[in-house]
Phi, psi and omega in degrees: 000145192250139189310184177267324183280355187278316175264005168295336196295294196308267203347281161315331155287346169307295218304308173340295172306318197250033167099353175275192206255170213262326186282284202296312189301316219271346199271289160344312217256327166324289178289336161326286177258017181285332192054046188184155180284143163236127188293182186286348198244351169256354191275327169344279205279335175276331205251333164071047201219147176306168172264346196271302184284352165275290181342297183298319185296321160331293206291293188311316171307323194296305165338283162305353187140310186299332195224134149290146206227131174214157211239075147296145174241118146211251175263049185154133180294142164204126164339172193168140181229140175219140170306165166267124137005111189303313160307329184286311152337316203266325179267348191280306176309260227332316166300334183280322144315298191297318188288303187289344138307321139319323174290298187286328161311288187305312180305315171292298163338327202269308186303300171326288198302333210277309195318309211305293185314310203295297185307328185277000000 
């Protein structure tokens, strides 16, 4: 069975390879092991980061995907943020590789053809 800090390690080093900021792995891995949602203002003070530079870096995870977003009440909504799954994580990239492979494939396949036509 692969430890839990082994595949937090892979995960940030995935993250690493493919261009994300140093801020968003610490921010993931953060919510990864608390195993509960945190708003943008404990993830600050845990992590010792501006509320401004979490806020962003939060919205580019949301984005991507990456972080679940919850809606509390109590006497004013307030935000929560929980990692998605290093699997869950694992499948959302991977897939977003394939579609852009897929994507460079047709665009060659397209360019090949326009050379190809020009040429004859």
């Amino acid at each position: 069975m692969v430890k839990k800090e082994n595949v937090l390690d892979i995960v940030n080093s995935f993250f690493d390879k493919i261009g994300f900021q140093s801020t968003e792995s610490k921010i993931y891995t953060l919510l990864i092991e608390k195993k509960r949602s945190l708003s943008i203002r404990e993830i600050s003070e845990e992590l010792g980061l501006s509320v401004r530079t979490v806020r962003e870096r939060v919205r580019v995870l949301c984005k991507k995907s990456l972080l679940k977003r919850e809606i509390v009440e109590k006497k004013w909504l307030e935000y929560r943020y929980r990692a998605k799954s290093p699997k869950e994580v694992w499948t959302i990239i991977k897939k977003r590789m394939e579609n852009a492979i897929d994507e460079i494939d047709t665009e060659i396949d397209r360019t090949k053809d326009e050379v190809e036509g020009a040429v004859k």
